[in-house]
C-alpha positions, 0 to 999 in steps of 0.5 A: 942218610944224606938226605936226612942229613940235609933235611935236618941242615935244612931244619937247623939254618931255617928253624934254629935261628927263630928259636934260639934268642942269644946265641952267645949263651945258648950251646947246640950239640950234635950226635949220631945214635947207634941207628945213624940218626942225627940228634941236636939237643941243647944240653951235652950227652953224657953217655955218648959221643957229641959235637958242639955245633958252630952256628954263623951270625944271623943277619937281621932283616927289617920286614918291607912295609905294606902297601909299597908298589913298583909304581911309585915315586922315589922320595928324597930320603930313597924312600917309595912314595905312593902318590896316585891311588888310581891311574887308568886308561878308562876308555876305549875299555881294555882289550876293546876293539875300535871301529871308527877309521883309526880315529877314537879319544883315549880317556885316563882317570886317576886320584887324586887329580894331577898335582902341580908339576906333573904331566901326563903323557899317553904313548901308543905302542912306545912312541909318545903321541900327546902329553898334557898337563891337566887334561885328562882325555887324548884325540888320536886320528888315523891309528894303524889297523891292527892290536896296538898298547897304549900306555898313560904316565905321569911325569914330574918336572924332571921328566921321570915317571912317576907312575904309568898304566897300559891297555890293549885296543884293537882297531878295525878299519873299514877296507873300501872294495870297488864293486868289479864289474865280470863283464867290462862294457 
């Protein structure tokens, strides 16, 4: 019985509000038949006991628009603004292994290009290591062994980010081993 009841609260808080357009005209009644089913009609019983029922005020709520991402830029009005359709680390290729020493270039796309006051930056497992205004590529010498995160922004004049991406490399690193003689002269 109390989980029918709470199915048809459940019903009545979710689908009743929909169908219903003007609550101040419109009357709910509630009543329980000899079964101890519960009924909501929208007209009074005449021939059995009923209840009207006390709906609470319904919150309208303005849908999100499309499209809207968490990397954007707050606009003046508070509103999100989208301004780089695309910003990628292109090379190394995500979850690619690097072989060189440490030593490899980072390349970032985006679009459209940089706009006027605004940076970019690429940080290697949190700790900024380069930041450019237009240049779109990042030398990196001497990277640790080991799976490191690299992650670009773009920053505007006050330092916020505007957007940011992150890749995963792996770097491997040629251990030197001397050659040990078993039998020392």
């Amino acid at each position: 019985m109390n989980i029918k009841k709470a199915m048809v609260q459940s019903f009545l808080v979710v689908i009743l509000p929909l169908v219903v357009t003007d609550l101040a005209l419109a009357a709910i009644y509630k009543t329980v038949d000899k079964d101890g089913n519960v009924i909501f009609t929208d007209t009074r019983p005449v021939d059995e006991p009923s209840e009207e029922v006390q709906l609470r005020p319904i919150t309208p709520m303005s849908p999100i628009p499309a499209g809207r991402s968490g990397s954007s830029l707050q606009g003046e009005e508070g509103e999100s603004k989208n301004l780089y359709s695309r910003l990628e680390i292109i090379e190394p290729a995500n979850d690619s292994t690097v072989r060189d020493q440490g030593n490899f270039t980072v390349k970032v796309m985006t679009e459209p290009r940089i706009l006027a006051g605004h940076r970019v930056r690429l940080l290697l497992d949190g700790d900024m290591v380069g930041e450019s205004k237009r240049k779109l590529s990042f030398d990196l010498t001497n990277v640790d062994r080991g799976t490191h995160t690299l992650t670009v922004e773009i920053v505007d004049n006050r330092r916020k980010v505007v957007q940011s991406s992150s890749s995963t490399v792996h770097v491997h690193r040629t251990v030197y081993r001397p050659a040990v003689s078993i039998n020392p002269p």
